[in-house]
N, CA, C and O of each residue as an XYZ file, in Angstrom:
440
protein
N     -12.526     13.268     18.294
C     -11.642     12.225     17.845
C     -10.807     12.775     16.695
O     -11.198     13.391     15.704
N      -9.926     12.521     16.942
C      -8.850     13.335     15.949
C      -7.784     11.585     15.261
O      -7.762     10.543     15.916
N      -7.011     11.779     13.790
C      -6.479     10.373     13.299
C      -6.079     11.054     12.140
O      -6.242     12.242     11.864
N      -5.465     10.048     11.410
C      -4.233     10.309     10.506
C      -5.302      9.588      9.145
O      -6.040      8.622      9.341
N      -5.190     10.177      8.043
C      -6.533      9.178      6.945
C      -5.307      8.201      6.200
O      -4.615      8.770      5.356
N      -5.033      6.776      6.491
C      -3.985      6.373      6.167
C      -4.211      6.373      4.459
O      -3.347      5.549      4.157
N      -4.726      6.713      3.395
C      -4.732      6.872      2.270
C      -4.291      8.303      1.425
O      -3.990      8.436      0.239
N      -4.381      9.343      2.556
C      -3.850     10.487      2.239
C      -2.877     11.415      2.677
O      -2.247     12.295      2.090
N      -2.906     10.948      4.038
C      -1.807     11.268      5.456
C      -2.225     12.613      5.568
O      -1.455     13.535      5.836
N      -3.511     12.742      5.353
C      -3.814     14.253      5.925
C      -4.716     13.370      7.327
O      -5.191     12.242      7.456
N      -4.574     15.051      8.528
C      -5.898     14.791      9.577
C      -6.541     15.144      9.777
O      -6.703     16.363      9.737
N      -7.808     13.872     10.325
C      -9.134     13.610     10.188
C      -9.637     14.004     11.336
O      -8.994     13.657     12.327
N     -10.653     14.664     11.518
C     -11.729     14.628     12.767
C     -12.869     14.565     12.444
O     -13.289     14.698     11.295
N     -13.742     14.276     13.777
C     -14.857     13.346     13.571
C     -15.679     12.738     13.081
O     -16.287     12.440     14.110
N     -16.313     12.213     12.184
C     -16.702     11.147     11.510
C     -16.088     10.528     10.904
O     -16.090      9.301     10.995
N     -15.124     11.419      9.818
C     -13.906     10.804      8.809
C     -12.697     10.012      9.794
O     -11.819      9.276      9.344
N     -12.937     10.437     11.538
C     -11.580     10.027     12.112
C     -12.427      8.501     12.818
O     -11.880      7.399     12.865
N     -13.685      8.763     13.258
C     -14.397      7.345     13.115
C     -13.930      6.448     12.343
O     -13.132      5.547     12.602
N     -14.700      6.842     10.904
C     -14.661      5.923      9.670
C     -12.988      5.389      9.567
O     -12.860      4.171      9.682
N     -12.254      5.847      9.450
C     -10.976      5.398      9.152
C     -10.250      4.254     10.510
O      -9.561      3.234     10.462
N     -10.725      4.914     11.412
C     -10.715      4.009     12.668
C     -11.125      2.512     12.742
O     -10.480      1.514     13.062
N     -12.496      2.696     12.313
C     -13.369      1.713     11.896
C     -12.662      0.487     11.278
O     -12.434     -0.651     11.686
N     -12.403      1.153     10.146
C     -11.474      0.311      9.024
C     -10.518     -0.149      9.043
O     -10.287     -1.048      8.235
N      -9.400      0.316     10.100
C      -8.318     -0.227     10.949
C      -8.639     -1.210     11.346
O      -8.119     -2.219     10.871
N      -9.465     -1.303     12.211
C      -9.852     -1.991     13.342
C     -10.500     -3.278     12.712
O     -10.159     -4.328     13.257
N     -11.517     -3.394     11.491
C     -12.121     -4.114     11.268
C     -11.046     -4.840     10.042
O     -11.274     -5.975      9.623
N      -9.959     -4.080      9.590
C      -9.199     -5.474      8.868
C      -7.885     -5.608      8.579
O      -7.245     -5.995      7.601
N      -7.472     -4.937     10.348
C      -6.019     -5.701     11.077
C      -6.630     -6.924     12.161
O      -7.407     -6.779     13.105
N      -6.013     -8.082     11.681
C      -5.924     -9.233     12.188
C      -5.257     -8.977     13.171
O      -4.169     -8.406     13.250
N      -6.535     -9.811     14.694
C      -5.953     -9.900     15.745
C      -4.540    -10.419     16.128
O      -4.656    -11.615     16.395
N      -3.441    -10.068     16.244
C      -2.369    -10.255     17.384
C      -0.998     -9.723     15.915
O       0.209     -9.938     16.028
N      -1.717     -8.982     14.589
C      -0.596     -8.995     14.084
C      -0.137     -7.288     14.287
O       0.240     -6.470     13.448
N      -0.269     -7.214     15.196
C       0.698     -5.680     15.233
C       1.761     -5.962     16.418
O       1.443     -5.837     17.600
N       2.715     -6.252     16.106
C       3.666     -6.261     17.568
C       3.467     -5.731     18.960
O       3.510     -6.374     20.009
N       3.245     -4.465     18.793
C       3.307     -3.858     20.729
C       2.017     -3.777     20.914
O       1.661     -3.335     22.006
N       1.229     -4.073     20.171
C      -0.074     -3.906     20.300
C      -1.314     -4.741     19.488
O      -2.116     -4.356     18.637
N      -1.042     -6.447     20.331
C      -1.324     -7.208     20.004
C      -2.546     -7.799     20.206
O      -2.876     -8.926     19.838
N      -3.653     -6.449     21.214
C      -5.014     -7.000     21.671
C      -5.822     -6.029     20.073
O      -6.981     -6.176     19.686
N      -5.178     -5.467     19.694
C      -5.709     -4.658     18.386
C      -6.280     -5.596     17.533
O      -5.784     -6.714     17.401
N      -7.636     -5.110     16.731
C      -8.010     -5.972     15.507
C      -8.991     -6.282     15.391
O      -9.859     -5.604     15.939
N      -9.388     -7.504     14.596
C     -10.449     -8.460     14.596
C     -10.054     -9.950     13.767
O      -9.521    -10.337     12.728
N     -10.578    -10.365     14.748
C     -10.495    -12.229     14.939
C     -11.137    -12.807     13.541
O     -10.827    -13.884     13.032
N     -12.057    -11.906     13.045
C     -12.554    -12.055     12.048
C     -11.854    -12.523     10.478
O     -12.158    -13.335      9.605
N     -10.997    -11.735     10.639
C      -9.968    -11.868      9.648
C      -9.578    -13.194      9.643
O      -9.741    -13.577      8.484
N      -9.139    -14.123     10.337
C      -8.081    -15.106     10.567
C      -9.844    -16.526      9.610
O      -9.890    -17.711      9.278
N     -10.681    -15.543      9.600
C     -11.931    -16.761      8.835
C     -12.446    -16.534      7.526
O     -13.458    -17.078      7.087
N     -11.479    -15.432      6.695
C     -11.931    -15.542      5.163
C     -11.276    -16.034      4.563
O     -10.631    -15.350      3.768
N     -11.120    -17.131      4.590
C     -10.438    -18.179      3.832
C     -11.429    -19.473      3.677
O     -11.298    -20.439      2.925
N     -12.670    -19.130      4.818
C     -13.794    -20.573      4.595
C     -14.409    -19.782      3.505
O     -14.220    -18.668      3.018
N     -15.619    -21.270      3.204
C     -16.454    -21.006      2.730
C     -17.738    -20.018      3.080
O     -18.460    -19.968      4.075
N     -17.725    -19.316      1.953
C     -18.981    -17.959      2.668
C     -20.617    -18.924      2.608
O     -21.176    -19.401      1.620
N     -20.994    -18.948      3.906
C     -22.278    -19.675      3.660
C     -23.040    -18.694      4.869
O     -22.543    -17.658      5.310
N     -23.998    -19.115      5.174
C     -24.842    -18.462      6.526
C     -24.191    -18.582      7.613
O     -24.017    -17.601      8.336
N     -23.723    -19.781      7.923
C     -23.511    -19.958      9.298
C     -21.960    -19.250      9.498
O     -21.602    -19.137     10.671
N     -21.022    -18.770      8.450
C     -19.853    -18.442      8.388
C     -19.939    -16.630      8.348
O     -18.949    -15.933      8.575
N     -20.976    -16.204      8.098
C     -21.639    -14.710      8.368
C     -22.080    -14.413      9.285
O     -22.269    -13.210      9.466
N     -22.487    -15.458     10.392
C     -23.363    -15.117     11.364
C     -21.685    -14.817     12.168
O     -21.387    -13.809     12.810
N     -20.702    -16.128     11.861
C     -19.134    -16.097     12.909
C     -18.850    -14.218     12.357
O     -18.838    -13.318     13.197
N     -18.692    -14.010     11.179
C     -17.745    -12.600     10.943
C     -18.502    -11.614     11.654
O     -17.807    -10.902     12.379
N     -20.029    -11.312     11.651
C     -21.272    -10.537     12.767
C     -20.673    -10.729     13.744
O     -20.198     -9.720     14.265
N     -20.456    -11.885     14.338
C     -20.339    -11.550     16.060
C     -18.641    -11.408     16.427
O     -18.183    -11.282     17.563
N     -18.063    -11.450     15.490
C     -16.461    -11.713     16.017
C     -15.948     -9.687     15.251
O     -14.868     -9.152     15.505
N     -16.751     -9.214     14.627
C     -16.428     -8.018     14.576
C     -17.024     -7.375     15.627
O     -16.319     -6.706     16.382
N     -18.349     -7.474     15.826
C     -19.412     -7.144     17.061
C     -18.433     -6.993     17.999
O     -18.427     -5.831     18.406
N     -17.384     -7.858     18.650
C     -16.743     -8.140     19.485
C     -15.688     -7.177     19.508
O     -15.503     -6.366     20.416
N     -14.751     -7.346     18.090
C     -13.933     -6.260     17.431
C     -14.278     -4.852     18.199
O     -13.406     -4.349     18.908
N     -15.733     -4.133     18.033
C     -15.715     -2.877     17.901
C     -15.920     -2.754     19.595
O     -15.238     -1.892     20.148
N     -16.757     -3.515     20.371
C     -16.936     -3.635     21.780
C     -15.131     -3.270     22.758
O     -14.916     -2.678     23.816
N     -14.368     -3.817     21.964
C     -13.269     -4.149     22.403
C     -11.994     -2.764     23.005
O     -11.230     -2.176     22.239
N     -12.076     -2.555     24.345
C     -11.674     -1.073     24.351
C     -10.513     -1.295     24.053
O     -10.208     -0.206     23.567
N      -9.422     -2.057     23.969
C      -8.231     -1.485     23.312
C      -8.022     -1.256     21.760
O      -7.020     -0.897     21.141
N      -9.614     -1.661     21.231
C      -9.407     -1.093     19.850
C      -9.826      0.343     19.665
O      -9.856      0.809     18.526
N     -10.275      1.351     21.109
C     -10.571      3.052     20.614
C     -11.570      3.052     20.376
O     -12.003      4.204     20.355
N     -12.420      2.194     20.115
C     -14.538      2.970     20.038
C     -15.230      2.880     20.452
O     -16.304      2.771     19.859
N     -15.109      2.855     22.103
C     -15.830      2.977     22.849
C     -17.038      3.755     23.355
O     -17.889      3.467     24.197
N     -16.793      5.213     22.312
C     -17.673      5.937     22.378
C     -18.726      5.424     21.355
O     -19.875      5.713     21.688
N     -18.614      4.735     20.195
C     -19.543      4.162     19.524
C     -20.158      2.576     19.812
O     -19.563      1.498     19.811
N     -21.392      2.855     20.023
C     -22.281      1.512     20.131
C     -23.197      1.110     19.201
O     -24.233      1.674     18.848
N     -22.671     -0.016     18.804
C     -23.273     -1.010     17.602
C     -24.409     -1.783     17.948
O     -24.466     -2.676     18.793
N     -25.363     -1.326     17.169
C     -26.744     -1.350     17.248
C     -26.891     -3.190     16.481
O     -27.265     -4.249     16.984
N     -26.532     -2.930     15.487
C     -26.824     -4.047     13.916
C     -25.459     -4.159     13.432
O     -24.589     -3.297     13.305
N     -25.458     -5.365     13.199
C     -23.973     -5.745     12.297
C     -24.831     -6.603     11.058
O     -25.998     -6.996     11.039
N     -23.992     -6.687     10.283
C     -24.476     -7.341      8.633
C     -23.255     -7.716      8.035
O     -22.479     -6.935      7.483
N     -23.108     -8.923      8.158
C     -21.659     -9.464      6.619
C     -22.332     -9.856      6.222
O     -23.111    -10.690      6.683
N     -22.279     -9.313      5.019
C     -22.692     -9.771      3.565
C     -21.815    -10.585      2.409
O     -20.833     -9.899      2.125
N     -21.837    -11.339      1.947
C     -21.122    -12.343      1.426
C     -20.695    -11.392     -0.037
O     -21.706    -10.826     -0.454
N     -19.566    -11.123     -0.814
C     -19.096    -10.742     -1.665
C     -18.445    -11.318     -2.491
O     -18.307    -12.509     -2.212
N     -17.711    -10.836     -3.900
C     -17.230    -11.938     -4.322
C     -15.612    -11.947     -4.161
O     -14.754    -12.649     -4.695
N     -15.528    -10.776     -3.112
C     -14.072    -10.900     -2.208
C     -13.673    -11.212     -0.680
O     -12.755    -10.937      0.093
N     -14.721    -11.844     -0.679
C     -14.849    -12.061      1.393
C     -16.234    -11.263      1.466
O     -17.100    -11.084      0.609
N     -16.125    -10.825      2.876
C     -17.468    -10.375      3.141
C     -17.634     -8.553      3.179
O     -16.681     -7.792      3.340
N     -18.591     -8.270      3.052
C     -18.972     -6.752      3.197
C     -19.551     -6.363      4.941
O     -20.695     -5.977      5.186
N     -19.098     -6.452      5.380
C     -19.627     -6.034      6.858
C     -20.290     -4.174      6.962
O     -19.776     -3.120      6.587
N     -21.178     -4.376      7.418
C     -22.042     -3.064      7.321
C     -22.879     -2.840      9.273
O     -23.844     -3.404      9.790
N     -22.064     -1.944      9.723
C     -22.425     -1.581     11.279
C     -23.435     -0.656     11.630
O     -22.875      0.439     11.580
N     -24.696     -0.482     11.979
C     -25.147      0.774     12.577
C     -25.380      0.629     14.234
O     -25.637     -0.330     14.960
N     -25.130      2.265     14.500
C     -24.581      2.388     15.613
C     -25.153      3.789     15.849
O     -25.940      4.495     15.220
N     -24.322      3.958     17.233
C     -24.519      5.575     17.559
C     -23.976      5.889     18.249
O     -23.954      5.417     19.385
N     -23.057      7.180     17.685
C     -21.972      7.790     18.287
C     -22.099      9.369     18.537
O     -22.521     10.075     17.621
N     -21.783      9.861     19.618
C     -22.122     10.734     20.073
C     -23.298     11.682     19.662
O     -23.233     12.774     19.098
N     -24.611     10.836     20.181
C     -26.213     10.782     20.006
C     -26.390     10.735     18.650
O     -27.604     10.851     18.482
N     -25.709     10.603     17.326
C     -25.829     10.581     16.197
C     -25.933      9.123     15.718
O     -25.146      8.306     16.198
N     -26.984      8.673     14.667
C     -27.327      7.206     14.516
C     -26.488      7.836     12.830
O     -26.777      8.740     12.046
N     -25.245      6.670     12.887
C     -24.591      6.661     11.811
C     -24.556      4.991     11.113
O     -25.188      4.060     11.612
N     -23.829      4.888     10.081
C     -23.771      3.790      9.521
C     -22.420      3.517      8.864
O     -21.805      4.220      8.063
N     -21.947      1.760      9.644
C     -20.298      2.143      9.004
C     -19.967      0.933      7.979
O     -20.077     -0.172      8.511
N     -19.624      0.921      6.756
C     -19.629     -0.287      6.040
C     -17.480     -0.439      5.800
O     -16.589      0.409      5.861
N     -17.474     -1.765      5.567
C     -16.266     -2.384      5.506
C     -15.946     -3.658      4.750
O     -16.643     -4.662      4.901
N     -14.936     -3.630      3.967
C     -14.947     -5.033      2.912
C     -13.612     -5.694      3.902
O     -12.659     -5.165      4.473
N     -14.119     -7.182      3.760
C     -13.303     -7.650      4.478
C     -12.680     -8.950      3.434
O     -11.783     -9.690      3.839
């Protein structure tokens, strides 16, 4: 997997091209990229409620969904455990998974 590290504009391969992937993916809001409007997570469009349990369990399964999602690119990685964790800026979402036979761990502030 090869990617661009949008914080440095140098390129990334594999894990760093994961991780940055990851982070795309987990906090561009579904349908806001023009030509490529199945991109994202749905997740986004719900930190504006209140952070309680039942509003952590929605950001878990609607990123879950996020990373499942082949036009978002990570298909080669499968998410084992998801975790939003409530912060005092939205939530902390924390993924483990395993990508090419390697059990990694991917965290994200949302």
């Amino acid at each position: 997997m090869i990617g661009i590290d949008p914080k440095t504009g140098k390129t990334v391969t594999g894990i760093a091209a994961l991780t940055c992937r990851f982070e795309r993916i987990l906090t561009t809001q579904m349908t806001s990229r023009i030509k490529r409007r199945q991109i994202g997570n749905k997740a986004i469009a719900r930190l504006g409620r209140m952070q309680n349990p039942t509003e952590a369990m929605i950001v878990q399964n609607l990123s879950l969904e996020a990373l499942a999602n082949p036009a978002n690119g990570l298909i080669q990685f499968k998410a084992k455990q998801c975790q939003a964790i409530a912060s005092d800026t939205g939530f902390s979402v924390v993924v483990k998974g395993v990508w090419r036979g390697n059990d990694i761990e991917l965290q994200v502030r949302l």
